[in-house]
N, CA and C of each residue as an Amber inpcrd file, in Angstrom:
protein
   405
 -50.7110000   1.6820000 -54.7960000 -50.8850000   0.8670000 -53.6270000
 -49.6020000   0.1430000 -53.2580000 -49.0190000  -0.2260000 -54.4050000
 -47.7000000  -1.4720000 -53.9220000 -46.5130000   0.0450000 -53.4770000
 -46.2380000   1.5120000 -53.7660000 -45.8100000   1.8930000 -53.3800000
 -46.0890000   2.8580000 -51.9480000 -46.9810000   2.6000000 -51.7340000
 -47.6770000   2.7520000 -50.2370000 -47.2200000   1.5730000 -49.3020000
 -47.4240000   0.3370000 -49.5560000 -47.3400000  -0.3830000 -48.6770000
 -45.7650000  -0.4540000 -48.4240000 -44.8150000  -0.5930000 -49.6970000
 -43.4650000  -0.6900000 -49.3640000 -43.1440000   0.5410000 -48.4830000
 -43.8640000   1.5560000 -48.2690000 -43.0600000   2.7850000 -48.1110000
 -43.7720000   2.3170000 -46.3870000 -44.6450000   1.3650000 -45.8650000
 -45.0550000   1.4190000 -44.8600000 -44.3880000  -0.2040000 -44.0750000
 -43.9850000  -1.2390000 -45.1990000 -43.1950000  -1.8930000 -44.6800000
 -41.6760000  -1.3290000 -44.4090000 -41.0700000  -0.0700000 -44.9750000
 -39.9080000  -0.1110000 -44.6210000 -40.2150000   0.7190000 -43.2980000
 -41.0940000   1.2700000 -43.1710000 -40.9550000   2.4370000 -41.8970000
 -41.1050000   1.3900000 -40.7360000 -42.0540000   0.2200000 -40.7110000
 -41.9950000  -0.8690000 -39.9400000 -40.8350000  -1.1220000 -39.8660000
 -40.3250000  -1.7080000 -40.0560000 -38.4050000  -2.1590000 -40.3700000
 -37.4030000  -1.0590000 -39.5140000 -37.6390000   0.1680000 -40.0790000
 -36.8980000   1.1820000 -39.3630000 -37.2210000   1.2180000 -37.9010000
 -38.4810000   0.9210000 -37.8260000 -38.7820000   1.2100000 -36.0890000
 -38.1340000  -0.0400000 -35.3810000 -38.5930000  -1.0540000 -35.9670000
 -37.9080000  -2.4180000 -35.3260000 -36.1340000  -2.7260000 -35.1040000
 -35.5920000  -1.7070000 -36.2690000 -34.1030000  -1.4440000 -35.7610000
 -34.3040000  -0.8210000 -34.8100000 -34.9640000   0.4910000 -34.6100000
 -34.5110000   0.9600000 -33.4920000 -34.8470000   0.6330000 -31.9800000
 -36.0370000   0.3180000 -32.0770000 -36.5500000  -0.5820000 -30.4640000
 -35.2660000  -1.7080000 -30.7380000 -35.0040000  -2.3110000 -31.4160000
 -33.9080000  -3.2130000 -30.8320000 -32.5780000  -2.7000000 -30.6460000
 -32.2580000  -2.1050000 -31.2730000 -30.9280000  -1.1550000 -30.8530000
 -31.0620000  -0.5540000 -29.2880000 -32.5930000  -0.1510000 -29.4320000
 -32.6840000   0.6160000 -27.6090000 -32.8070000  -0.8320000 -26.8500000
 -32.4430000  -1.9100000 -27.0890000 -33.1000000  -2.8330000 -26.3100000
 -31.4760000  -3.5830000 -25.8790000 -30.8000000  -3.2310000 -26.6200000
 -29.4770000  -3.8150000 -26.4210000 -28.6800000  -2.8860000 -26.4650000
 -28.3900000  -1.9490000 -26.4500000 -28.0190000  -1.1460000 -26.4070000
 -28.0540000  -0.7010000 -24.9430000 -26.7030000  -0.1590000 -24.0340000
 -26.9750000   0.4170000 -22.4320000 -27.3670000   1.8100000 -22.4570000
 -28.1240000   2.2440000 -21.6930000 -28.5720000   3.5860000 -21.5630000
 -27.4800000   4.1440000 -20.3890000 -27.6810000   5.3590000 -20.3440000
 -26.6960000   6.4800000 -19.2670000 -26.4500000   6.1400000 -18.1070000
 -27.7280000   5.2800000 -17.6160000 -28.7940000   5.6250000 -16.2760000
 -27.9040000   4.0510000 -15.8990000 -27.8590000   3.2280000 -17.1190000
 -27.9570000   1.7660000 -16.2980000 -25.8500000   1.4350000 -16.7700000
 -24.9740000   2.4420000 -17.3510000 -23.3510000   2.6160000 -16.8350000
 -22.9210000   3.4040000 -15.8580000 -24.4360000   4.3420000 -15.3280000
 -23.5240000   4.7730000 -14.4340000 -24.1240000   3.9460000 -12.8510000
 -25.1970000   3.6120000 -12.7820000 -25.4980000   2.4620000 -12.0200000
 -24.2130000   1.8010000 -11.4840000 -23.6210000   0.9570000 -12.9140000
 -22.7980000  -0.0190000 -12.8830000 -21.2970000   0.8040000 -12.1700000
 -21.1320000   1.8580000 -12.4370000 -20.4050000   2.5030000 -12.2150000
 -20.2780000   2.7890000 -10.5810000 -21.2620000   3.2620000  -9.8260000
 -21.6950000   3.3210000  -8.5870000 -21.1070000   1.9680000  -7.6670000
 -21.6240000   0.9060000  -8.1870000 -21.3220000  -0.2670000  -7.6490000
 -20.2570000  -0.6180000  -7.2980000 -19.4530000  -0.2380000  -9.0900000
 -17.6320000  -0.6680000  -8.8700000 -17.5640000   0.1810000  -8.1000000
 -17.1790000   1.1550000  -7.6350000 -16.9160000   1.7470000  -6.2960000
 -16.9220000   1.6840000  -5.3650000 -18.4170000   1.5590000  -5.2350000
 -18.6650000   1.2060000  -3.7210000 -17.9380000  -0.3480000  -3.2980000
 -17.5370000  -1.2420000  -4.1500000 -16.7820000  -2.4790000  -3.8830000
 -15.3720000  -2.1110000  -3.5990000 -15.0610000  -1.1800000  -4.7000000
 -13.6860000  -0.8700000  -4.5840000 -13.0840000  -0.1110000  -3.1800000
 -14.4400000   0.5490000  -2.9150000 -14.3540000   1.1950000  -1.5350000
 -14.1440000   0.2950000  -0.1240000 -14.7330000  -0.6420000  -0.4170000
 -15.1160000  -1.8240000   0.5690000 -13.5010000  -2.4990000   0.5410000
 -13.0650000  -2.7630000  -0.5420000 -11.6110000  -3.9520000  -0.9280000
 -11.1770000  -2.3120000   0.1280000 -10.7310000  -1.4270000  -0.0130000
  -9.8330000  -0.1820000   0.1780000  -9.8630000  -0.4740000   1.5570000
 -10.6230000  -0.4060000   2.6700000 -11.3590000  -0.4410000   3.8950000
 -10.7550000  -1.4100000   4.3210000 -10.6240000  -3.0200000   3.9940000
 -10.6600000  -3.8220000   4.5870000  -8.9970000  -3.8420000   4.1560000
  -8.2020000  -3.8470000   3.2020000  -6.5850000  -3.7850000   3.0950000
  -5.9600000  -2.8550000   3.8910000  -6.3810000  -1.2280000   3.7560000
  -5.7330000  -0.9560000   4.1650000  -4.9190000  -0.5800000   5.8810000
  -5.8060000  -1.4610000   6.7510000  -5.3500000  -2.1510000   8.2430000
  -4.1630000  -2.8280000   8.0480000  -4.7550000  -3.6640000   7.1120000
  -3.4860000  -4.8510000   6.7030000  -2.3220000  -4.4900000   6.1950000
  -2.4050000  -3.3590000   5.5340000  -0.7710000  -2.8210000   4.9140000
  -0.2830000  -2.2170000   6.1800000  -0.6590000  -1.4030000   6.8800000
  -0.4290000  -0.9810000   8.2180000   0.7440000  -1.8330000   8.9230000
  -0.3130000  -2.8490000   9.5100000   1.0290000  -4.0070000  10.1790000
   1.4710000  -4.5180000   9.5550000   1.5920000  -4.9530000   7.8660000
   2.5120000  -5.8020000   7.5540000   4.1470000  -4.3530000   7.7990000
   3.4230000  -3.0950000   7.6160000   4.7200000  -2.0880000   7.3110000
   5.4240000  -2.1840000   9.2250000   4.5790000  -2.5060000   9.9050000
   5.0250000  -3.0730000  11.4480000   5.9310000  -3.8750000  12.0800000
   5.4900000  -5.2640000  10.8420000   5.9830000  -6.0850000  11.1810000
   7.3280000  -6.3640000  10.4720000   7.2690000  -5.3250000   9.3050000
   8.7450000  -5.3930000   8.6890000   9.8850000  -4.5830000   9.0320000
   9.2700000  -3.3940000   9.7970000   9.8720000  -2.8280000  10.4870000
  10.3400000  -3.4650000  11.8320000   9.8160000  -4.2270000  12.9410000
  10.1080000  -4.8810000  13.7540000  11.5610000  -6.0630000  13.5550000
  11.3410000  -6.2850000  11.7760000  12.4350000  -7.2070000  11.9360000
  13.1490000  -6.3930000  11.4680000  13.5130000  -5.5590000  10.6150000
  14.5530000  -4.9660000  10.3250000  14.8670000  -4.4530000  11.4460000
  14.4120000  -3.8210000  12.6020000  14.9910000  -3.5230000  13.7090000
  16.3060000  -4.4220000  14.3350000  15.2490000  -5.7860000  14.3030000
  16.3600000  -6.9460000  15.0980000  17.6550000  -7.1890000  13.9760000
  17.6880000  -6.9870000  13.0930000  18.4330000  -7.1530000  11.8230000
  19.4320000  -5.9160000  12.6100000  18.9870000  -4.7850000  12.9260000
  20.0100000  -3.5610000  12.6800000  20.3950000  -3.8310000  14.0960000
  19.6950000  -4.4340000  15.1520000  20.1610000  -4.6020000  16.5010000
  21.0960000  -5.7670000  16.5380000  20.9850000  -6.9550000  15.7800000
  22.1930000  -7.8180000  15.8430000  23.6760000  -7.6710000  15.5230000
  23.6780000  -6.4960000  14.1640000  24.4640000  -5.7850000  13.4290000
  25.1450000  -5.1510000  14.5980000  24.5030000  -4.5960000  15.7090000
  24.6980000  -3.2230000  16.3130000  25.6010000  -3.9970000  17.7080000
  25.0910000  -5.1110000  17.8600000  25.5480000  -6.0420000  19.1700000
  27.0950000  -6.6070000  19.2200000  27.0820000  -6.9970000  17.2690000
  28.5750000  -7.6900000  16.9190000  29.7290000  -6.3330000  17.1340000
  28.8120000  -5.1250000  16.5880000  29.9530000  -3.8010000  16.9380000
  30.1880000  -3.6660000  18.0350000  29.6120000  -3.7510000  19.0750000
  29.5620000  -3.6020000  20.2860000  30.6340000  -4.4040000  20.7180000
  30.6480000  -5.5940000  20.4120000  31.6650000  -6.4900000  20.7900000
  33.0250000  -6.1720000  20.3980000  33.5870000  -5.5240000  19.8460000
  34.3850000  -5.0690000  18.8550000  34.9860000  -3.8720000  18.8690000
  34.4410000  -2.8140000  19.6100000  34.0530000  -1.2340000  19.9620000
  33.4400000  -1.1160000  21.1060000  34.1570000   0.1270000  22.0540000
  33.1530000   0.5290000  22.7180000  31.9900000   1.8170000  23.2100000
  32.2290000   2.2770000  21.8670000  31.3360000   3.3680000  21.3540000
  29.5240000   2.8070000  20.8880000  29.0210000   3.7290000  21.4540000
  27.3600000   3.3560000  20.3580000  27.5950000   3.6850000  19.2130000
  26.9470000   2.4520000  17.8510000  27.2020000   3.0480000  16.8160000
  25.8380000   3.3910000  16.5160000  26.3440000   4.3950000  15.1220000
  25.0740000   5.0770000  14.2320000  24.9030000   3.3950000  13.2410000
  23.6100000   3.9110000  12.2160000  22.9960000   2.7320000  11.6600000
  24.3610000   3.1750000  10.0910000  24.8260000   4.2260000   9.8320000
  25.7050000   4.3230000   9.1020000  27.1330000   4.0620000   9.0810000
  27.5020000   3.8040000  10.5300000  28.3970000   3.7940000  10.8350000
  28.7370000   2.2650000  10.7900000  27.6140000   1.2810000  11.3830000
  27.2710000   0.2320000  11.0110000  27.5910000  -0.2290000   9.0200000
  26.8770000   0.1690000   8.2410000  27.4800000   0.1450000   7.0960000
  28.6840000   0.7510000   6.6850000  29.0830000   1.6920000   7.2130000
  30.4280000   2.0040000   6.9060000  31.7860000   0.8000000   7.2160000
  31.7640000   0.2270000   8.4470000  32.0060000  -1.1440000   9.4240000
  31.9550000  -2.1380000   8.4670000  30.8530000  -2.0890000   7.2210000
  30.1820000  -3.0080000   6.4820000  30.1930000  -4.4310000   7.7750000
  29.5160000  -4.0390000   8.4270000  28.8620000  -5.2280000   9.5870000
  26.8510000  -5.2820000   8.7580000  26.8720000  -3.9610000   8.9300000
  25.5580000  -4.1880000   8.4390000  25.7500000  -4.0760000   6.4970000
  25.1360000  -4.8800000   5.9420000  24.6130000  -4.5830000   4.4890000
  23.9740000  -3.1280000   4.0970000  24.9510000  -2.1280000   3.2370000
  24.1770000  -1.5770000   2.7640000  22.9570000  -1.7460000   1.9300000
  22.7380000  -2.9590000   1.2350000  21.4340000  -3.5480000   0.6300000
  19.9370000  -3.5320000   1.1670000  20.6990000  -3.7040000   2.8520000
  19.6630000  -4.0980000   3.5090000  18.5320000  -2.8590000   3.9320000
  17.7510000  -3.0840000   4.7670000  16.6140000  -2.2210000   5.0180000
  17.6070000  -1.1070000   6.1820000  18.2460000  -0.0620000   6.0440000
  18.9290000   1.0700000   7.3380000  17.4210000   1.8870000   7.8260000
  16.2810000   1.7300000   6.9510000  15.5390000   2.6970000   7.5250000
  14.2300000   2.0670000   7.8510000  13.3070000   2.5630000   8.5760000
  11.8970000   1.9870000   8.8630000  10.8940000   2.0900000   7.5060000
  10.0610000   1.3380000   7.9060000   8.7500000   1.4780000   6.6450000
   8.2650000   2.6200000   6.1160000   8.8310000   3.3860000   6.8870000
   8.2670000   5.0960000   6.9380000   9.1000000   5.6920000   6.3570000
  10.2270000   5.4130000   6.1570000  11.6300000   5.9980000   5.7070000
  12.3360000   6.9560000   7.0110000  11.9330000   6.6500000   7.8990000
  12.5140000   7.2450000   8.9370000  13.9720000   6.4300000   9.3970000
  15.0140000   7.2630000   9.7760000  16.1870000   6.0870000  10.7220000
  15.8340000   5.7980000  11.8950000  16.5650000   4.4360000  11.9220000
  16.2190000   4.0770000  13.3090000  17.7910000   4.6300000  14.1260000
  17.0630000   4.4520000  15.2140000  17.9100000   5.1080000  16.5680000
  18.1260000   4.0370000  17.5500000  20.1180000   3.7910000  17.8220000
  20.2650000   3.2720000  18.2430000  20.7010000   3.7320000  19.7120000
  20.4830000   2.9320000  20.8930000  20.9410000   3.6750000  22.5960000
  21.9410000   2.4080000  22.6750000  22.4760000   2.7440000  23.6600000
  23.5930000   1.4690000  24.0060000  23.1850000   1.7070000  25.6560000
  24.0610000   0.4040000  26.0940000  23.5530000   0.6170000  27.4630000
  24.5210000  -1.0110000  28.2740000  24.5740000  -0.9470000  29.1220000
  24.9650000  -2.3020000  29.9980000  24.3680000  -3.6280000  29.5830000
  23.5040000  -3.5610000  28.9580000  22.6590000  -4.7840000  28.4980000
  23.3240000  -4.8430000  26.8450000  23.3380000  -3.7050000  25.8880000
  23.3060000  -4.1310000  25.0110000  23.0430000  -2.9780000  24.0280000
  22.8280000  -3.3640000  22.9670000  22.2290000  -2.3630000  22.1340000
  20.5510000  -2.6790000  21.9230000  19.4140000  -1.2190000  21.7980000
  18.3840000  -1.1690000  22.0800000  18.3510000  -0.2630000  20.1850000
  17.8320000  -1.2460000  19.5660000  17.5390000  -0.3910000  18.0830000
  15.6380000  -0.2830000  17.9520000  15.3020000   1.4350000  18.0940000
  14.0560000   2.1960000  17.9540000  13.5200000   2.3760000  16.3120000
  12.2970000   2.6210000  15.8260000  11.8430000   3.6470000  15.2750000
  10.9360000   4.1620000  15.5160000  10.6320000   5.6290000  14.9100000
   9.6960000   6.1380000  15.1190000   8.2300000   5.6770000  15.1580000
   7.8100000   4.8960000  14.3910000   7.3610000   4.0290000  14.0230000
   5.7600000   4.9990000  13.3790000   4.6470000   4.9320000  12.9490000
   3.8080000   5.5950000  11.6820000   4.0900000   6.8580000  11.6750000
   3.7800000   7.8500000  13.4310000   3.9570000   9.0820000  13.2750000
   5.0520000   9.9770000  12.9100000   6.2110000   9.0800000  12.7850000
   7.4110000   9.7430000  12.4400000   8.3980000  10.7410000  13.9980000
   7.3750000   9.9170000  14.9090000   8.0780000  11.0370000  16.1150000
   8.4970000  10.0390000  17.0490000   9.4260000  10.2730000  17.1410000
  10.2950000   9.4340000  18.8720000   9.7000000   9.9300000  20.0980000
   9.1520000   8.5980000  21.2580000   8.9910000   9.3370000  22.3340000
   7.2370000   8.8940000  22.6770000   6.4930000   8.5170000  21.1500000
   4.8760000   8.4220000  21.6610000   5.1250000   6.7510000  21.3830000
   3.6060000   6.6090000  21.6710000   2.9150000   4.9830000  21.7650000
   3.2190000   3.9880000  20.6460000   3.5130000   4.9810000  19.8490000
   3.3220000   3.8300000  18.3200000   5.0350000   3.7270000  18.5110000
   6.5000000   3.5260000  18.6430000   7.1810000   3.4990000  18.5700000
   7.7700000   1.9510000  18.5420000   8.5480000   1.5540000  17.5270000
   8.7760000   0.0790000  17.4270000  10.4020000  -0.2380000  18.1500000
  10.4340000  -1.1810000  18.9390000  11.4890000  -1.4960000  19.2100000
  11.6420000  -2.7250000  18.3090000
């Protein structure tokens, strides 16, 4: 009898590890749940930044423009050729350090004219000539 009952208190014991192990323990169903979620948040953060990287790459391009157009104005004064944005660093008027190209890595393009110097980029599409173009 006393080895009956021990042999029926330990099987009690064994079950009670394991309902508690399943009880704290995460199942498949409830990491990949969790899993679903981070995403779909991460999806949401993705959505709402990436507008915002957009124009900040706009607005840094806009000033490096005026940066390469002030550069481009002092040559002007000085010369009366249009210069290139290299030619400009060559001059060392402009900083080679500085930003010579757009956010895109595109060069900018300089026109000269009676007014002045006019410094372009392509600006997202990479093409001179459409809507998105930054002066």
């Amino acid at each position: 009898m006393s080895t009956q009952r021990t042999h029926n208190l330990t099987r009690r014991l064994r079950r009670n590890r394991r309902s508690r192990r399943a009880r704290e323990a995460m199942t498949l169903i409830e990491i990949m749940i969790v899993m679903v979620i981070m995403a779909l948040v991460a999806s949401g953060a993705a959505f709402a930044i990436l507008p915002q990287v957009k124009k900040a790459r706009i607005k840094q391009t806009m000033s490096d423009a005026k940066a390469v157009s002030a550069a481009a104005e002092m040559y002007l004064s000085e010369h009366k050729d249009c210069p290139s944005v290299s030619k400009l660093v060559e001059e060392k008027i402009l900083d080679k350090k500085k930003k010579t190209k757009d956010a895109w890595d595109n060069e900018f393009s300089i026109e000269c004219d009676d007014d002045g110097a006019t410094v372009k980029s392509a600006g997202p599409d990479g093409q001179m000539g459409t809507e998105d173009d930054i002066e």
